[in-house]
N, C-alpha and C positions, 0 to 999 in steps of 0.2 A: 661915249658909248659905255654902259654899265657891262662889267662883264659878271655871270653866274658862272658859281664853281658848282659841278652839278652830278649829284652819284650816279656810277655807272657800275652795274653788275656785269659779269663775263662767264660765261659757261661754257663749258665745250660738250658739243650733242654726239651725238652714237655717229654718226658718218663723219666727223672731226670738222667741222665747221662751228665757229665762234660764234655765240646767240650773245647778243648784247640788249641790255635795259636802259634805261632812263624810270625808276620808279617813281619821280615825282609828278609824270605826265601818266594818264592811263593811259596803257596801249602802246607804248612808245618800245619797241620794240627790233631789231635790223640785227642783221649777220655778217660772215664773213669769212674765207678761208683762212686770213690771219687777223691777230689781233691788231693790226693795223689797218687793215681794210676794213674791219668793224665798226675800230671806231669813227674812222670815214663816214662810214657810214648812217653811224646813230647821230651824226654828226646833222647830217643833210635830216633824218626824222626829225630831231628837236625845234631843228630852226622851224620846218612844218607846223610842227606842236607851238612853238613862241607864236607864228601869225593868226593863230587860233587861242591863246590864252594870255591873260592878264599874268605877266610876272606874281601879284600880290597873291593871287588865287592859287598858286599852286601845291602840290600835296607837299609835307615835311616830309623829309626825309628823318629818320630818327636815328638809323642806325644797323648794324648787321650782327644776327645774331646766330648760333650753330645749337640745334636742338636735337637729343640725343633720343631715341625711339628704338625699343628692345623690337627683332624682330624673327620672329618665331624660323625656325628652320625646319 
C-alpha cells in the first residue's frame, strides 16, 4: 500500500470549532470540536476524495504563505 503525506490546513471559526482542508482535492473539506476529531475526520473526506480521483491527477500543493494587506480603520 503506497502511503500520501498530504497538507492539511486548520483554522479555528468564530463558535471554536476546527475547519480542516485537504487542498490538493477541491472541496475537501470537515470539522471538529478538537483538533483531533478533525483530523479524524478529514481523514474519512480524503479516503472519499482517493475513490474518486487518480493519485497522479491530483492538485500540487506548493506551499503556505502569510500576506500582509493595510486595512483602513
Amino acid at each position: 500500500m503506497e502511503k500520501l503525506h498530504l497538507p492539511i490546513i486548520i483554522e479555528l471559526d468564530e463558535d471554536g470549532y476546527y475547519i480542516v482542508s485537504c487542498p490538493v482535492f477541491k472541496g475537501c473539506h470537515s470539522y471538529g470540536e478538537t483538533i483531533d476529531e478533525a483530523l479524524e475526520n478529514i481523514k474519512e473526506v480524503i479516503e472519499m476524495c482517493l475513490e474518486e480521483t487518480n493519485v497522479k491527477e491530483l492538485n500540487k500543493f506548493v506551499g503556505f504563505r502569510e500576506l500582509e494587506i493595510a486595512q483602513n480603520a
